[in-house]
N, C-alpha and C positions, 0 to 999 in steps of 0.2 A: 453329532452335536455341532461341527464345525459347520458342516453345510445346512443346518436348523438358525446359527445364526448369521446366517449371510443370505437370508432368507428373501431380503428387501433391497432394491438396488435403488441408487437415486444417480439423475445426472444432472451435473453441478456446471455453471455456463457463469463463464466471468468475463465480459465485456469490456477489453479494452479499445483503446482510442485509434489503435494499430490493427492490433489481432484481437479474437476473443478464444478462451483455453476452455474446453472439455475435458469435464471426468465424471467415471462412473463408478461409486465403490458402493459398499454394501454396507446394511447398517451395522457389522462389525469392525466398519474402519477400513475392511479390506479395497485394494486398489485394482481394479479390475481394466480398466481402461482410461486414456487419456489424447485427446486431438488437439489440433488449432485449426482454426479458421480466420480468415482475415475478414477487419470489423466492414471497412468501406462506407461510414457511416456517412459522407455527400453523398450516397447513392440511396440514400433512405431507407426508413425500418422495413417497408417491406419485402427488398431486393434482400436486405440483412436476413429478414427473416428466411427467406429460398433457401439462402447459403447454409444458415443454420440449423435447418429442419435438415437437408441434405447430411448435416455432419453429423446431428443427433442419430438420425438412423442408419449409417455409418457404424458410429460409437454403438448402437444396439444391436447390431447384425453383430460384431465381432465379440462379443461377451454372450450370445446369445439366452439371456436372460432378459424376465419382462421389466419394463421400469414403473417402480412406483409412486418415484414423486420427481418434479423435477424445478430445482435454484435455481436464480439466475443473479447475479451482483451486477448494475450498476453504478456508475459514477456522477456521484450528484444527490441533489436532494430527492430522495425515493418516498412515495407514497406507497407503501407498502400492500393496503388493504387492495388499494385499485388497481395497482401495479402496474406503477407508470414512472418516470420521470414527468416531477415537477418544474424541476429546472437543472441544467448542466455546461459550465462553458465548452465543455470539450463535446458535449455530445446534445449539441442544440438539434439537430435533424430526429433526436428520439424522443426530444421533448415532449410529452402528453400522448405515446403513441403505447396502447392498451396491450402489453406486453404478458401480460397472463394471463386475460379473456383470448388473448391468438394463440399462444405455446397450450394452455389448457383445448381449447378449440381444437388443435391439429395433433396433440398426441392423447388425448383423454389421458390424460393424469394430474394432479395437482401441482400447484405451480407457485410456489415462493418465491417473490420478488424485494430484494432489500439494498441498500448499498453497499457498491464492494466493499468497501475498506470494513463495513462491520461482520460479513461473512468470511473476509481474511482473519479476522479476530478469532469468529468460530473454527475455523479451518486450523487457527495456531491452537487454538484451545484443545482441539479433538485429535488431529494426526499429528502437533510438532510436541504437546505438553500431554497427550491422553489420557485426559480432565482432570489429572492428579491435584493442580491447584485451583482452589477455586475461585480466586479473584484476579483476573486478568487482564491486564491493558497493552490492546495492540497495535504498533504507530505500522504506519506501510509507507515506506519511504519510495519516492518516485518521483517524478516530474512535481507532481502535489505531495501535500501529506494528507493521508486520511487516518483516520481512527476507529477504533470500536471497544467495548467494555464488555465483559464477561464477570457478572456480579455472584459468588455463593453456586459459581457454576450454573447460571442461566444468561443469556443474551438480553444484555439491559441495550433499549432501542431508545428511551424517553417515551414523552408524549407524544410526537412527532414523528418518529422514528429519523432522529437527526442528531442521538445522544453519543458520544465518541467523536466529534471533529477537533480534536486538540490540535490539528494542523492550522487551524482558525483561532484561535486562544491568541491571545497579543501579549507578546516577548518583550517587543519594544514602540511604548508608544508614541504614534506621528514617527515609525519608523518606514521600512522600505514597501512601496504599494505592493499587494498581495495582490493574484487571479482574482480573488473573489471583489476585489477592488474596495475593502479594506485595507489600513496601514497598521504594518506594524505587526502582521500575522506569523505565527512559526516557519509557515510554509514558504513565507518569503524569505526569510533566511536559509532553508534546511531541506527543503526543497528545491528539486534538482535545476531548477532557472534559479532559484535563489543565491544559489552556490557559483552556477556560472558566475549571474552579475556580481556576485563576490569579487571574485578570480580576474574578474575584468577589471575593477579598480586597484587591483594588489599589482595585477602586471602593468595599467597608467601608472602608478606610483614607480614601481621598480626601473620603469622605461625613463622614467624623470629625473631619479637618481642618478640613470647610470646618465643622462644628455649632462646633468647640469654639474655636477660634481666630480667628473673625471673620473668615475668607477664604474666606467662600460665593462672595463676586461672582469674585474670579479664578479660584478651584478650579474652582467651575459653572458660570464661561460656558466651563469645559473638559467641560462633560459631556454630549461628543456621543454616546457608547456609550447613554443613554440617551433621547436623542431618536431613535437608531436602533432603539432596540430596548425599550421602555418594560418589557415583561413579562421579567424576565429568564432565566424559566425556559425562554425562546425563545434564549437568545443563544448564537451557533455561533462558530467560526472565520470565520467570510463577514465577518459583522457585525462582527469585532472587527479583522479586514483594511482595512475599509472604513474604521472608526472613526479607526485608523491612521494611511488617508490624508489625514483629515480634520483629524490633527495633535494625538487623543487622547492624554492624557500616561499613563492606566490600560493604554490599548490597546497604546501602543509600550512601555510597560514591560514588558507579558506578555509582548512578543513576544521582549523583548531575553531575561527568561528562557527561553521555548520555546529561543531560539537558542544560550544557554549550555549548556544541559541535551543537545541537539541535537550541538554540538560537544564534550562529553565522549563522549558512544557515539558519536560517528564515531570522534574521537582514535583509542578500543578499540579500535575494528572496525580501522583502519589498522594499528595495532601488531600488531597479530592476525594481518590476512589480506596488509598491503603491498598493497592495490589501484590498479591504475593511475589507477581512473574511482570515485568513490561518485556513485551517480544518485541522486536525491530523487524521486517521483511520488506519484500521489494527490492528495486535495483540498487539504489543506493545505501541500501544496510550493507553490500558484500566492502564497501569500502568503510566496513566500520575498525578497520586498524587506524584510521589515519584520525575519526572519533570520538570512540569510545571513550579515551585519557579526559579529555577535557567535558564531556558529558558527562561522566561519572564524579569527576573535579566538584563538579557543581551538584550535582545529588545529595553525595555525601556531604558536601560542608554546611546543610541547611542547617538551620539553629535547632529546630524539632528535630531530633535525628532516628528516634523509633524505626518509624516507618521507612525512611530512608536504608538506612542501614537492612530491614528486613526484606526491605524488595532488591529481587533478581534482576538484572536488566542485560536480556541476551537477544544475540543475534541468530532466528530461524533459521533452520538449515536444511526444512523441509520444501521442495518448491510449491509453486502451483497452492498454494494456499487459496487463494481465493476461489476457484472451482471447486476444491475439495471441501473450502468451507462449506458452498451453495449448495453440491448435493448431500454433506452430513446435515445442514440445517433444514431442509427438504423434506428428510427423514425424521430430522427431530421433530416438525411441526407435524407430522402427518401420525407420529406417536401419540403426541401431545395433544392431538383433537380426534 
């Protein structure tokens, strides 16, 4: 029976702006294989494609099982049917390049193409929650934010397949310019450039205090963000975690903003969809000590409190979501049709 349902493999292909992550599990969930590859995306889809076709059959030689369907996630606005990028700041060289007529073309298997951040949703839904709850909303914290929605237990896309960007939702408006070159967006707060230029006005502030008021010695012996990070054109989300924990008053001030900003588009997202579960992943959830307090802050104190009070708001603990999403959602559409 075990090996009856592990019958169906899928490989799930998550396209980042760096690397892009492989896995292959089966349609019991199970985890069979997992790679990287580096994305190189100046060097164009079809050099990416070489790379990736190279690591697919890699990943299939070492499981040696046949593949049935195969995901890919992403970033940007995804036309789904044609499967393509429509548009993408980070990933302009993939733009309108037929990304499942070629992965269908070179390995004969079906080929689901959608955006990462809503196959990370699927990915939290199936390997982090094992569809226990069935209404799900999941933020992917990273450089950007993205989203995705898990409605009654089925992947709600919209009419567009563009439904889940609460990283785009406006927190505050005519506030700080977004990527997407709106103002005002989550992800410019909450979002890991967002957080920096936080962190960059808390330390001008703190640096001011200490020139102009004679409070160098107490301010600066608070000024561990730049014994960590001297050059600050260097300074990420890692370093301003760490700074944190080392008891930075700049560091934990960004963070308590990252965390209010955070907790106004969850509040939305809740009022909206009534989720049982909001999942956090990505790189900048593992700094969700520094917040969660002030996210939750704001959840909880909305005047409707039902919903509030009945949704879970945790941080993934499973990685690699977004491949695992691509190839469980691979499988689920190849079920489904």
């Amino acid at each position: 029976m075990a090996m009856e349902n592990n019958r169906f493999i899928g490989v799930g292909i998550d396209v980042g702006g760096t690397y892009t992550k492989l896995a292959a599990i089966s349609d019991a969930g199970i985890v069979f294989a997992q790679s990287t590859v580096e994305t190189l995306p100046g060097l164009g889809p079809m050099k990416f494609l070489d790379r990736l076709e190279a690591a697919v059959r890699l990943l299939k030689d070492s499981i040696s099982r046949p593949v049935r369907a195969m995901g890919m996630g992403l970033a940007g606005d995804v036309d789904s049917r044609k499967g393509m990028l429509r548009c993408s700041p980070n990933m302009e060289p993939f733009t309108g390049f037929p990304f499942k007529r070629r992965l269908e073309s070179r390995f004969q298997v079906p080929v689901s193409i959608e955006n990462d951040a809503t196959l990370a949703a699927w990915g939290g839904y199936v390997a982090e929650l094992k569809r226990r709850p069935r209404n799900v909303v999941c933020l992917t914290l990273g450089t950007g934010i993205g989203g995705g929605v898990v409605v009654e237990g089925a992947l709600y896309r919209g009419s567009t397949g563009t439904a889940g960007e609460i990283g785009h939702t406006i927190v505050e408006p005519d506030g700080e310019e977004c990527s997407c070159g709106a103002r005002g967006c989550l992800e410019a707060y909450a979002g890991s450039y967002g957080i920096v230029r936080t962190a960059k006005k808390f330390l001008a502030h703190r640096e001011g205090l200490a020139a102009g008021s004679g409070r160098r010695r107490v301010v600066g012996s608070r000024n561990i963000v730049w014994r960590l990070c001297p050059d600050l054109s260097r300074l990420d989300a890692r370093v301003l975690a760490l700074a944190a924990q080392r008891g930075d008053w700049a560091a934990r001030k960004t963070w308590g903003v990252a965390g209010y900003y955070l907790g106004i588009g969850i509040a939305n997202a809740v009022m909206l969809f009534n989720p049982d579960v909001v999942l956090l992943t990505g790189g900048v959830s593992r700094a969700g000590r520094w917040f969660m307090g002030p996210l939750l802050r704001v959840v909880r104190t909305r005047p409707m409190g039902i919903p509030a009070r009945h949704v879970r708001v945790r941080i993934a603990k499973t990685p690699n979501l977004g491949s695992l999403g691509a190839a469980a959602w691979a499988l689920e559409e190849r079920k489904i049709s």
